[in-house]
N, C-alpha and C positions, 0 to 999 in steps of 0.2 A: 484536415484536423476535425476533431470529433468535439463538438460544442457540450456544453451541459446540459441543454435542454436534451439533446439525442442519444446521448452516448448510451444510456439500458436500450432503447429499442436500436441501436444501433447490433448489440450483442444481440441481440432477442434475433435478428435478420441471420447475423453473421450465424446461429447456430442452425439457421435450412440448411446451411453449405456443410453438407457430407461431406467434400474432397478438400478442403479448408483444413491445414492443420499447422498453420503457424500464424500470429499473427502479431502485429506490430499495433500496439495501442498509445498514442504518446498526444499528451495534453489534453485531458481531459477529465473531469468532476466527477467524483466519486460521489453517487449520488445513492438515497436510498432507494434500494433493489439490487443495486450492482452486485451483490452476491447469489443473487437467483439467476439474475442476465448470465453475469459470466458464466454462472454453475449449468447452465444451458446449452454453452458451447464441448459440447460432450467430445467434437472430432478434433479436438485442440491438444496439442503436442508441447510445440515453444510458442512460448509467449516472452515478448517484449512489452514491457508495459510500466509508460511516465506518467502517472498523472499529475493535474496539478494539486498544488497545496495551497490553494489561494487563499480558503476556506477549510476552519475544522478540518485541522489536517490532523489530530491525534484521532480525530474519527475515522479520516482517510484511512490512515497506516490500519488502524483496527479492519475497517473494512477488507481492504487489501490483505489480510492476514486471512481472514472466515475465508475470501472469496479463491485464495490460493488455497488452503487448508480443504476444502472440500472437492478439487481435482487432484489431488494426492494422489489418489491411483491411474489419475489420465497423463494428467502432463509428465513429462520425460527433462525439458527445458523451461527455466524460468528464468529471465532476467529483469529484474526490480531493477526501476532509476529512483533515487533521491536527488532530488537539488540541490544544490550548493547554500540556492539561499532557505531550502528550508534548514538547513542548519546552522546556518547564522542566526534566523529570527527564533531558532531552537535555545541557543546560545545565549541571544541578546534575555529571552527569557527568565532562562537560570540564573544569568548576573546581574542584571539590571532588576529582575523584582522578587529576590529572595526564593527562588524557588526551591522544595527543598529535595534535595538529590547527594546523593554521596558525595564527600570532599575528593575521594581517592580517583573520580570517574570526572575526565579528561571531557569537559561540554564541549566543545567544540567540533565533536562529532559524536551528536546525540540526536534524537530526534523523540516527538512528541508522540503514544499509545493511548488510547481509550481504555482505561481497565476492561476485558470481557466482562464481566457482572455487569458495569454499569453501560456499558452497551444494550445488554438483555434489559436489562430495567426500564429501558424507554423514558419517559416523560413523567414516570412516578415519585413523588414525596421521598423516597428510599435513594434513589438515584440521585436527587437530588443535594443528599449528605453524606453519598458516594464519595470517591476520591473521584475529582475531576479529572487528572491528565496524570502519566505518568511520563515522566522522561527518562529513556533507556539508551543504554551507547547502541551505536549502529552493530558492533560483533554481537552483543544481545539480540538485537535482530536476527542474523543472518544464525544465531544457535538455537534462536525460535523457530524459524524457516527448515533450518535441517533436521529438527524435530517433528516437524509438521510434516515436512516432504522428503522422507528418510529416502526415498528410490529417483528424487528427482534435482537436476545439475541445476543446482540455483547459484544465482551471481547477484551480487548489491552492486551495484555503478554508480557513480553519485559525481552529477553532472553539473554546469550551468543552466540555467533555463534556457538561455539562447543557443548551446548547442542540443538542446535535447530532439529536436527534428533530425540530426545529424545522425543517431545514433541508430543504429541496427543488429541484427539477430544476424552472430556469425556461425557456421556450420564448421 
């Protein structure tokens, strides 16, 4: 398992490895760089990849979005896990404190997005009076994803936390 302290120079290593071209990423903290780390692993095909949502997970999913979106023409294979319980405490969100999101769109599988502008924005006054999070159903996802990566076989999986070690990249 790949800790938060390591996980970018973990990618920063894994992209020496020329003959490296799948690789199983699961549990682990989306931190800032991970879209340079990963965008570095240039010899990468399929990728499997859970992390957690322990923390700023509508940053996570953004992140994960740039850091997929920018191997578009590398990767071949992608398979995204979500967790179970990040769509509950997704859920528990939208109902429990007015969040406001379409009536027609079914919470209980949604998950949480960082607007891109307020992602770019950083730490600025602007950003600030930004929208903070958006909540999108997971097929929004996955018609964002096939947008992004029109040549590449992407799959949403949306697991427990505790079987998420369990899962694997099938050929």
């Amino acid at each position: 398992m790949v800790t938060e302290l390591i996980a970018n120079d973990v990618l920063t290593t894994i992209a020496t490895f020329s003959q490296l071209d799948t690789l199983e990423l699961i549990n682990f903290d989306v931190k800032p760089g991970f879209e340079e780390a990963f965008g570095s692993c240039v010899n990468l095909r399929n990728v499997l990849i859970i992390p957690t949502y322990i923390k700023q997970s509508a940053v996570t999913v953004q992140r994960m979005m740039i850091a997929l979106s920018n191997m578009n023409t590398i990767l071949t294979k992608v398979v995204w896990g979500l967790t179970m319980e990040l769509l509950k405490v997704t859920e528990m969100l939208v109902t429990q404190h007015d969040f406001p999101i379409d009536p027609s769109i079914d919470c209980t599988k949604c998950i949480p997005i960082m607007p891109k502008i307020r992602l770019a924005m950083g730490n600025t006054p602007e950003a600030k009076r930004a929208v903070q999070v958006e909540v999108i159903p997971v097929s929004q996802l996955k018609d964002m994803l096939a947008q992004e990566l029109p040549k590449v076989d992407v799959q949403l999986i949306i697991v427990p936390y505790v079987k998420t070690l369990r899962q694997f990249l099938s050929f």
